[in-house]
C-alpha positions as CSV (number, residue, x, y, z in Angstrom):
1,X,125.2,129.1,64.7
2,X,123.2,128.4,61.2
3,X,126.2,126.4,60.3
4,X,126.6,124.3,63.6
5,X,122.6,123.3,63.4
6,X,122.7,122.5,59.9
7,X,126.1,120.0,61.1
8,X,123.6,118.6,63.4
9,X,121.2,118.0,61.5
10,X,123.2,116.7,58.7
11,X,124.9,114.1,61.0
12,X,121.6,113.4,63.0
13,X,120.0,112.3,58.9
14,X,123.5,110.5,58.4
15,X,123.0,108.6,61.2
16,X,119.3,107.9,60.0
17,X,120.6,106.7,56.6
18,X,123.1,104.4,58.3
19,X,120.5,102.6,60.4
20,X,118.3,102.7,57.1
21,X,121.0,101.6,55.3
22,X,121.7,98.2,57.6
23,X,118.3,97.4,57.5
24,X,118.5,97.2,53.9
25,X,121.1,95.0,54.0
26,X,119.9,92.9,56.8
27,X,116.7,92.7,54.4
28,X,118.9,91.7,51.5
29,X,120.8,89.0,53.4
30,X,117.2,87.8,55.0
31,X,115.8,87.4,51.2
32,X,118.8,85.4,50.0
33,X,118.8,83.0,52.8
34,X,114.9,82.6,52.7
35,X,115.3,82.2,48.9
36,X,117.7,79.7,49.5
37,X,115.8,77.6,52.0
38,X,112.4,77.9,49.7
39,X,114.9,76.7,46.6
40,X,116.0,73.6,48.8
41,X,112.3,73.2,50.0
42,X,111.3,73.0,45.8
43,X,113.6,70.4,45.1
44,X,113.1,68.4,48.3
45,X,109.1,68.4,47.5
46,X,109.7,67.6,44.0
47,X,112.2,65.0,44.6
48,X,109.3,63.7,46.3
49,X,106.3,63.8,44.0
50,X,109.1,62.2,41.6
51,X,109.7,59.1,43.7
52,X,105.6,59.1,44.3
53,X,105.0,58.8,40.7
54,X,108.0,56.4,40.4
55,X,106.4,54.4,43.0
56,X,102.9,54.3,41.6
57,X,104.5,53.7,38.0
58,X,105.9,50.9,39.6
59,X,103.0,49.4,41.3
60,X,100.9,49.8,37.9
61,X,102.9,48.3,35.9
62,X,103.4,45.1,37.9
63,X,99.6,45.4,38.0
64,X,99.8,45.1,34.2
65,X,102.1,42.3,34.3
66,X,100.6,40.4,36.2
67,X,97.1,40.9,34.6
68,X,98.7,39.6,31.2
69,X,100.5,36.7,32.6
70,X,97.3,35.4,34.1
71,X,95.3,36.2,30.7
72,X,97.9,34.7,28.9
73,X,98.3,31.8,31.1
74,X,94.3,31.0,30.9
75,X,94.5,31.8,27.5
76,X,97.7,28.9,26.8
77,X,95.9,26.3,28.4
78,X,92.7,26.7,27.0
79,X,94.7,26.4,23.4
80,X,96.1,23.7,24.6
81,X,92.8,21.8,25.2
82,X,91.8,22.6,22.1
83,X,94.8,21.3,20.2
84,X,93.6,17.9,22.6
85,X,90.2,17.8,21.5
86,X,91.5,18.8,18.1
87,X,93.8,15.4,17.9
88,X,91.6,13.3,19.8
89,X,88.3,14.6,17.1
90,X,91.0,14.2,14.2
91,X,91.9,10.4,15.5
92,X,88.2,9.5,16.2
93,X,87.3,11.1,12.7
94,X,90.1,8.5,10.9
95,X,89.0,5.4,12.8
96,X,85.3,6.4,12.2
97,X,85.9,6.6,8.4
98,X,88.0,3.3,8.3
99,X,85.4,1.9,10.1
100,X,82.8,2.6,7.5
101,X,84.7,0.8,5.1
102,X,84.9,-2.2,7.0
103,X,83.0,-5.2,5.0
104,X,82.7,-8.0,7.9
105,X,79.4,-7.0,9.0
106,X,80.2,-8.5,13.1
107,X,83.4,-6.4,12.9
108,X,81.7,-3.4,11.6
109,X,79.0,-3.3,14.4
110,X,81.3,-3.9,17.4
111,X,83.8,-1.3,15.9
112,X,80.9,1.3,15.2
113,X,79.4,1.1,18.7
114,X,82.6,0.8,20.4
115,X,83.3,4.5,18.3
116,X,80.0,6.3,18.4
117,X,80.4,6.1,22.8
118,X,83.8,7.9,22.0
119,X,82.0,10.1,19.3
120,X,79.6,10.9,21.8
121,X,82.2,11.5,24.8
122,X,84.3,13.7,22.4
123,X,81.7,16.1,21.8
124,X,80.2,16.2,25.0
125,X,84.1,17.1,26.2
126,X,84.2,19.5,23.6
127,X,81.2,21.3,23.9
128,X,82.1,21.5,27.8
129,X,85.4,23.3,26.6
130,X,84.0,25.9,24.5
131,X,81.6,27.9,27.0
132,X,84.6,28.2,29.3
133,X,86.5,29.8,26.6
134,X,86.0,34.2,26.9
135,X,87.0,35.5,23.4
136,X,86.4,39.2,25.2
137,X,88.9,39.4,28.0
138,X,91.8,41.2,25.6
139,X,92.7,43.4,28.1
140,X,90.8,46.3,26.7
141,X,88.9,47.2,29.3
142,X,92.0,48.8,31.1
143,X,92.5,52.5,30.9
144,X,95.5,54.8,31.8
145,X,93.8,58.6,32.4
146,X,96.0,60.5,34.5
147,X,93.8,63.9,33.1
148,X,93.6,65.1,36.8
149,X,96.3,64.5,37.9
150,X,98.1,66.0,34.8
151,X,95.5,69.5,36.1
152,X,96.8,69.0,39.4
153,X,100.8,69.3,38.5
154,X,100.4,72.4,36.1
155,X,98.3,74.4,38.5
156,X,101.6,73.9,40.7
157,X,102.9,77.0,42.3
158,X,104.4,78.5,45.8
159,X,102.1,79.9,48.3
160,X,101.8,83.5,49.6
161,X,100.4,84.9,52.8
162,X,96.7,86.2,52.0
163,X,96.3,89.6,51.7
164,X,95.0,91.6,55.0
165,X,91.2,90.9,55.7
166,X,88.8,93.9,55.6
167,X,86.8,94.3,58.8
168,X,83.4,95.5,57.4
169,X,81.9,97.6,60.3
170,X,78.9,98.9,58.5
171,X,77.9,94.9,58.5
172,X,78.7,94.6,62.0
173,X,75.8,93.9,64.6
174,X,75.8,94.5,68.4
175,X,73.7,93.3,71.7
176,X,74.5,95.0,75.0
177,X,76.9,92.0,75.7
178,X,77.7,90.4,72.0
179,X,79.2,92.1,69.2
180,X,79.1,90.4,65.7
181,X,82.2,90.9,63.6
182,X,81.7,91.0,59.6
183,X,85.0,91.2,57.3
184,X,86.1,90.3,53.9
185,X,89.0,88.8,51.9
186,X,90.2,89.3,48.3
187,X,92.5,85.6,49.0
188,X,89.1,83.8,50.7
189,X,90.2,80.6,48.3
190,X,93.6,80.9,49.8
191,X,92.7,81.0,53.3
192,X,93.0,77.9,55.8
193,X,91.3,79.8,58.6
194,X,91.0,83.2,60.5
195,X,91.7,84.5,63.7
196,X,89.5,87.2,65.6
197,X,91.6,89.4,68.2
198,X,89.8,91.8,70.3
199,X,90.9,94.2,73.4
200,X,88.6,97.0,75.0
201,X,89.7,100.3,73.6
202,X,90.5,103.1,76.4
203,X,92.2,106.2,73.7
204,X,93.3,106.6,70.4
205,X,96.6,106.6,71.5
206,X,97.0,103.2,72.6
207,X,95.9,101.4,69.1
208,X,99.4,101.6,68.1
209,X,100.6,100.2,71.5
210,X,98.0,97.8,71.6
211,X,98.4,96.2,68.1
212,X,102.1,95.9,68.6
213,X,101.3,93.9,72.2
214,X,100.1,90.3,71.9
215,X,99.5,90.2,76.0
216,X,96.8,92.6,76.0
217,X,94.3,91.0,73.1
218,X,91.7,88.1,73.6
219,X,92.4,85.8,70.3
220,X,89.2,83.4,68.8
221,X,91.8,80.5,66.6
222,X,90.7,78.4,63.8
223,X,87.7,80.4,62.6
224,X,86.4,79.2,59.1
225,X,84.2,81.8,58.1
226,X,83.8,85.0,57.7
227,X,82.1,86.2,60.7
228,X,82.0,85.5,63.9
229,X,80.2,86.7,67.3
230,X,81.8,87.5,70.4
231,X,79.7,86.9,74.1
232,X,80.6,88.0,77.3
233,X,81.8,91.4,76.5
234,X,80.4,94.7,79.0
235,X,78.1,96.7,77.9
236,X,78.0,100.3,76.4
237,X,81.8,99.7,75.7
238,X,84.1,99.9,73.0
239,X,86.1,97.1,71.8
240,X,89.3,97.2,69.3
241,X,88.8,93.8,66.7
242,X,91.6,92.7,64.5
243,X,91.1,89.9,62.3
244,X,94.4,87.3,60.6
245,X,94.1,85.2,57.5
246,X,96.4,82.8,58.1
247,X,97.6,80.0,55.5
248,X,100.5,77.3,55.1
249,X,102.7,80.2,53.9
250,X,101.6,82.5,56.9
251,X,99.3,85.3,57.8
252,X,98.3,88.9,57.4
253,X,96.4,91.2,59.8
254,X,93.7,93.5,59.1
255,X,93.6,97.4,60.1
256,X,92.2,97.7,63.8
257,X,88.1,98.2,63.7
258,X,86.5,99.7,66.7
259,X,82.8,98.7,67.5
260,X,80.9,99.2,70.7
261,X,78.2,97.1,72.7
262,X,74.9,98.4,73.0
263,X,74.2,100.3,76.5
């Protein structure tokens, strides 16, 4: 009789490690297909930040171009009018010094006149060039600090679900139809938003029943801080409150908290 119960129970725990053990390996084949699909996700998103910064390289540097082409441009044909007043100055300069050496007195009056209107027109042209003229614009005033950016791509890293909030029922306040709901997070810099569940609470035997039904809770979404006030609830009875941090890389639950409206 000894031997046929210990049988039983020996097949009964080999049955047990059988199930246990197909979990384990339905775990293992659910970790390498999720680490598969979160490898593919890697390279997709950095395939993309890489054509993003391709882009933007792109777009910069045709920025550049273009800002030295038009610099460069300006600055050719301001040389250029220089070299012009240059040769016409240099012509004027030769004609005005043969003309001082001219000995017919007539000659030398007509001539001079005739040469200090051009003279005068040269410099006036010349001195109209010059202001025009911006020595400054070397293209120094362009920068290229990509510091944040730089911040931004080291601090890279894949996201977890946030740890399971703490309800705080010694901070928790009640009216005879509100109760306020206090709780705290070690991941509050990782959390998008919270959400508040709450059910009345008939036994201690139905928490487990109840936290394992969705039907049976009320659920407050979208919830940014770490508090948050329930109306309408009956008096003098006692309520079951859950609270989820939820982020992009999903969401955790805290243990059940019971707190009861004021009478």
């Amino acid at each position: 009789q000894n031997l046929e119960s210990n049988l039983t129970n020996l097949i009964k725990r080999n049955t047990e490690l059988e199930t246990l053990l197909a979990k384990l390996i339905q775990t293992c084949q659910h970790v390498e297909v999720n680490a598969s699909r979160q490898e593919a996700k890697l390279t997709e998103e950095c395939d993309l930040l890489i054509e993003i910064i391709q882009q933007r390289r792109q777009i910069i540097g045709t920025k550049i171009k273009e800002g030295k082409v038009m610099r460069l441009r300006k600055l050719a044909q301001q040389i250029a009018n220089c070299k012009q007043c240059i040769e016409r100055s240099a012509s004027l300069i030769s004609q005005a010094e043969h003309s001082l050496k001219e000995n017919d007195h007539a000659r030398f009056l007509q001539t001079a006149k005739n040469i200090t209107e051009r003279v005068s027109m040269a410099t006036a042209s010349s001195q109209v060039l010059i202001p025009e003229i911006n020595l400054n614009d070397t293209f120094d005033t362009f920068a290229l600090d990509f510091s944040r950016e730089k911040k931004l791509l080291e601090c890279l890293d894949y996201l977890t679900a946030p740890n399971p909030p703490t309800i705080r029922e010694e901070l928790c306040t009640a009216s005879y139809d509100t109760i306020t709901v206090h709780w705290t997070s070690d991941d509050e810099f990782s959390v998008v938003s919270y959400e508040l569940q709450y059910t009345i609470f008939t036994g201690q035997a139905n928490v487990v029943s109840l936290c394992n039904s969705a039907d049976s809770w009320m659920i407050v979404p979208n919830i940014k801080q770490n508090h948050y006030t329930v109306h309408g609830l009956q008096s003098g009875t006692k309520y079951i409150f859950m609270v989820k941090a939820i982020n992009q890389a999903g969401s955790r639950s805290s243990e059940p908290g019971k707190l009861k409206t004021n009478s």
